[in-house]
C-alpha positions in Angstrom: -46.1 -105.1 13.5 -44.6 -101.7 14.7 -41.9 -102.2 11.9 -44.6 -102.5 9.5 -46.8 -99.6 10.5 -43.6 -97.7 10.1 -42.3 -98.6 6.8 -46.2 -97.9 5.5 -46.1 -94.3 6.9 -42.9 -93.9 5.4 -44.0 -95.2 2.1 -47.1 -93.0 2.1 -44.5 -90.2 2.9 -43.0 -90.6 0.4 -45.2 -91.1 -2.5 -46.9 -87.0 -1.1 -43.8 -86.1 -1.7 -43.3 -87.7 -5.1 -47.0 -86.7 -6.2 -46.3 -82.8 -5.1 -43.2 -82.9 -7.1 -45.2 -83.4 -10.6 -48.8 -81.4 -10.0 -49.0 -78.2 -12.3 -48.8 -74.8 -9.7 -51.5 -72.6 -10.7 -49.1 -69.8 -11.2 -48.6 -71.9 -14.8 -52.0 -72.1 -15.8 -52.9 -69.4 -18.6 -54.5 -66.4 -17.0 -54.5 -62.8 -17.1 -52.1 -60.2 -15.5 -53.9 -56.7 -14.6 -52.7 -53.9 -16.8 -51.4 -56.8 -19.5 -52.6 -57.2 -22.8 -54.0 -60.1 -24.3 -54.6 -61.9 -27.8 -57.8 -63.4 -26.0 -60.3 -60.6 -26.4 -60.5 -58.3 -29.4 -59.8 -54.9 -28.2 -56.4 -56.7 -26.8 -57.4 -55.8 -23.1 -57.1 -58.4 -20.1 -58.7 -55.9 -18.3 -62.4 -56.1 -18.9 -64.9 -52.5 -18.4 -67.3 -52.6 -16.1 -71.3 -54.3 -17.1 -72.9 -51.0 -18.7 -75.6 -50.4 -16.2 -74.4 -51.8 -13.0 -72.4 -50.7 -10.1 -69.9 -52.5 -8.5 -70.0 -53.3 -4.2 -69.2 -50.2 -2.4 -70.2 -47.7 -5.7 -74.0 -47.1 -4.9 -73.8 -43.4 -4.3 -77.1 -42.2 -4.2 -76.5 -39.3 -1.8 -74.0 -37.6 -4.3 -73.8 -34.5 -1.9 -72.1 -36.6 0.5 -69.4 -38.0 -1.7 -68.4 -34.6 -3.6 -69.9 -31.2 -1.5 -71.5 -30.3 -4.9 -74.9 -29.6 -5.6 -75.2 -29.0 -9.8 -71.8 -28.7 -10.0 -71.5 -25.5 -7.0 -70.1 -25.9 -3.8 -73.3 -26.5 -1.2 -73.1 -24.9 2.2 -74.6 -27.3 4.7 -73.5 -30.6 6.5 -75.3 -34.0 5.3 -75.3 -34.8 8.7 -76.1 -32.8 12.0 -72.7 -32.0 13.5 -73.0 -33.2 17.0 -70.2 -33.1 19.7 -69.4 -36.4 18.9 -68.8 -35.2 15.2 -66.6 -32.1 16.8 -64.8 -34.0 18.2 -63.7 -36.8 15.5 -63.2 -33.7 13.4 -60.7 -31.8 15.5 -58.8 -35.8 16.2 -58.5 -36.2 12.1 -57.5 -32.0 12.0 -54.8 -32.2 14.0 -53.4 -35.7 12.4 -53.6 -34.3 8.9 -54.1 -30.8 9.0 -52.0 -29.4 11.4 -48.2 -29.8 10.0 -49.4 -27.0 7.1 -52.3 -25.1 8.9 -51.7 -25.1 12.2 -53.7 -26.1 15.5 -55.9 -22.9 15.4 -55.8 -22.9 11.6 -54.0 -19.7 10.6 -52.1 -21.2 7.9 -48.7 -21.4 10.1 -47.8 -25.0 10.7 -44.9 -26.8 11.8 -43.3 -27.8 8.4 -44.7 -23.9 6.5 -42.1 -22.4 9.6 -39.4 -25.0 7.8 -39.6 -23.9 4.4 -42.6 -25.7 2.7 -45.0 -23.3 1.0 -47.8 -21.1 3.0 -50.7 -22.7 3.8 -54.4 -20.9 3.7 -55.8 -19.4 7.0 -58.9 -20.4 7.7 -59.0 -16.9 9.2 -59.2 -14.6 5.9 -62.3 -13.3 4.9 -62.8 -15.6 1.8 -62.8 -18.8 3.9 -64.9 -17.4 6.5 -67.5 -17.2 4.4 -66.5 -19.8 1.9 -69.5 -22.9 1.3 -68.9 -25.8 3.8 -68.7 -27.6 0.2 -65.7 -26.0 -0.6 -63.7 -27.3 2.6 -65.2 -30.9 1.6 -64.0 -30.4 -1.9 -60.7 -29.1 -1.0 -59.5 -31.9 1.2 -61.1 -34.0 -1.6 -59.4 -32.7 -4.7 -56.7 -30.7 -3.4 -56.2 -27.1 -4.3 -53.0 -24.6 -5.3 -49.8 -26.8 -3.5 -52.0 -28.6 -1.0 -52.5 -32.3 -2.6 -55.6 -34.4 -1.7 -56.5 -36.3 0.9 -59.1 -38.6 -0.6 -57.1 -41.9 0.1 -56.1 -41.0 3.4 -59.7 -39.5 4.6 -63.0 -41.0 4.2 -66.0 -39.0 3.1 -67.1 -39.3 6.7 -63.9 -37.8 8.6 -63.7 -35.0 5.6 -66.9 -33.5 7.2 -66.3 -33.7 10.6 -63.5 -31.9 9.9 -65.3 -29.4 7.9 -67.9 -28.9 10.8 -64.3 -28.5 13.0 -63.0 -26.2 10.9 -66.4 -23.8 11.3 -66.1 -24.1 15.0 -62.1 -23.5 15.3 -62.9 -19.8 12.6 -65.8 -19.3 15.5 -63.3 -19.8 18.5 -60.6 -17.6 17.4 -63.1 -14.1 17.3 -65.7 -15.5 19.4 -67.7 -12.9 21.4 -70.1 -13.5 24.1 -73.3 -12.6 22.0 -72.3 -16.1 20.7 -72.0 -18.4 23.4 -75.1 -19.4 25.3 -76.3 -17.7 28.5 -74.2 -17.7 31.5 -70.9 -18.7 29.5 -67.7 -16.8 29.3 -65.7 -16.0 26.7 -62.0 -15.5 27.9 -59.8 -14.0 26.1 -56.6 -15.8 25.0 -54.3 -13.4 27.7 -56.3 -13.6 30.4 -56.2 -17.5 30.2 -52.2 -16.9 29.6 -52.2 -15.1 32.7 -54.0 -17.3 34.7 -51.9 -20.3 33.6 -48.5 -18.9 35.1 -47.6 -18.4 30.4 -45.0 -16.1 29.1 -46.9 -13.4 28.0 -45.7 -13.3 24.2 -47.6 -16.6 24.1 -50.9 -14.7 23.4 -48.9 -12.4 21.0 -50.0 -12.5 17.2 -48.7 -15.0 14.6 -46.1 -14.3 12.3 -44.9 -15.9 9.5 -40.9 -16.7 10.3 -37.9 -16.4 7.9 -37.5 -19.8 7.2 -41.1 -20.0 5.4 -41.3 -19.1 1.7 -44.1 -17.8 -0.1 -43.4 -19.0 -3.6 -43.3 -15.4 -5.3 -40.3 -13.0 -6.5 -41.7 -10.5 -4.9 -42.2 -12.5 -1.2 -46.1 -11.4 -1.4 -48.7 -13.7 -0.3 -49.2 -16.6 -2.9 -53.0 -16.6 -4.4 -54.5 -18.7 -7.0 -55.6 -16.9 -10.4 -59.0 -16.4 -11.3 -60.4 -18.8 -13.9 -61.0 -16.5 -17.4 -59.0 -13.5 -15.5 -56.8 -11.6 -17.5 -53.1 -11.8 -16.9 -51.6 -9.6 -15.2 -49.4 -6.5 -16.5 -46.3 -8.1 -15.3 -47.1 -11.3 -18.1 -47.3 -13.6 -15.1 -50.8 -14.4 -15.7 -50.5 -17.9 -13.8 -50.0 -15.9 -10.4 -51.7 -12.7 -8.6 -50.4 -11.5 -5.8 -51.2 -9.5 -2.4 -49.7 -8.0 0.6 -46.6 -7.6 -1.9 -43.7 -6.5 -0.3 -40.7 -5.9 -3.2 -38.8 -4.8 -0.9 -38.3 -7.2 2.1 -35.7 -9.7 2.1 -37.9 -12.3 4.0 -41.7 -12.3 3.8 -43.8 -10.5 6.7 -46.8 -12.5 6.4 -50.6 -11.9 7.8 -51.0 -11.5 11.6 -52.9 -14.5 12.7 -56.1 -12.9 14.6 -56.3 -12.8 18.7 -57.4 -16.3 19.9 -59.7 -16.7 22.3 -59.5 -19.6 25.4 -57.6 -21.7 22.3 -54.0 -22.1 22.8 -51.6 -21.5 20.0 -49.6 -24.5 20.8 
């Protein structure tokens, strides 16, 4: 009897085995292949466009502000969310993964790979961002801007503005006085705390650019995008203007990063 139960198994065995051996895979059934053409459908697309008046999972965007920092097409300047410590905080964690190699931990445009060789990065210190939309940071990280790609895919909408709201706190903490912390704070500045902490005292000394960063013009001046509709300029390089020229330098100066206060430059 135990023979026999055996020599069943094995015959069921091998009849799986024989049955697998002639069923069709469904990688040979007729289908389409994205980005393939097709004989099927008369405009020759496999690809099908999307239902006209329907939006696919995930695409409902009714709060458009939040998704693009525009309001009619300008840059807004306000958060779509309050911007809570909790929100501080997840922005300064995202700024320091993403932002810091070109800008820097206090953002003055002097990170780790701009003192290798790649191109200056914006300060968040200069007068036009200070007063720049918080829209425009959104839309920035968003879209990119001048050599700095976007970091759509790598950011979600979320993240972008709690690393806008950061950004607004970190231009606050580097000229931060105490008419604007609340009463019975201190503002320290960044020496004192240098002192206190047993630091070399060139730690709290200005930011400069070093020799090894380039700045992308012939004449080592500061890089700046051109104004859209702007004439060009008399030297027939209208896709560049340039300031804090320097002809005559060998290596590019760069701005002086402001005086920090109680945030460490490392």
């Amino acid at each position: 009897m135990l023979k026999l139960n055996q020599f069943v198994a094995f015959g069921a065995m091998a009849a799986t085995l024989v049955l697998a051996g002639c069923r069709q895979d469904m990688q040979d059934q007729p289908k389409f292949f994205p980005q393939r053409g097709t004989d099927f459908y008369a405009d020759g697309r496999s690809v099908r466009p999307q239902v006209e008046n329907t939006v696919a999972r995930g695409q409902l965007r009714e709060n458009a502000y939040f998704y693009t920092g525009l309001i009619n097409g300008k840059e807004g300047d306000g958060m779509p969310f309050p911007a809570t410590l909790e929100v501080l905080e997840r922005g300064q964690e995202r700024y320091n993964v993403y932002c810091t190699p070109c800008h820097s931990r206090v953002g003055n445009g002097v990170g780790m790979i701009v003192q290798r060789g790649y191109m200056k990065a914006g300060s968040f210190h200069s007068a036009r961002l200070e007063t720049a939309p918080l829209g425009h940071f959104f839309h920035v990280i968003s879209n990119g801007h001048g050599a700095m790609p976007d970091y759509a895919s790598q950011i979600v909408p979320a993240d972008r503005w709690a690393i806008v709201a950061y950004i607004k706190a970190l231009q606050l903490s580097q000229k931060a006085t105490q008419a604007d912390v609340p009463a019975g704070a201190h503002v320290e500045s960044l020496s004192s705390i240098t002192e206190r902490e047993g630091l070399p005292a060139s730690f709290a000394d200005e930011w400069t650019l070093p020799p090894t960063a380039v700045t992308g013009t012939p004449d080592n001046g500061l890089y700046v995008l051109p104004v859209p509709g702007a004439a060009p300029s008399a030297t027939g390089e209208g896709s560049t203007s340039r300031s804090n020229a320097n002809p005559g330098a060998g290596t590019p100066a760069g701005p002086r990063a402001p005086q920090q206060s109680g945030v460490p430059k490392h």
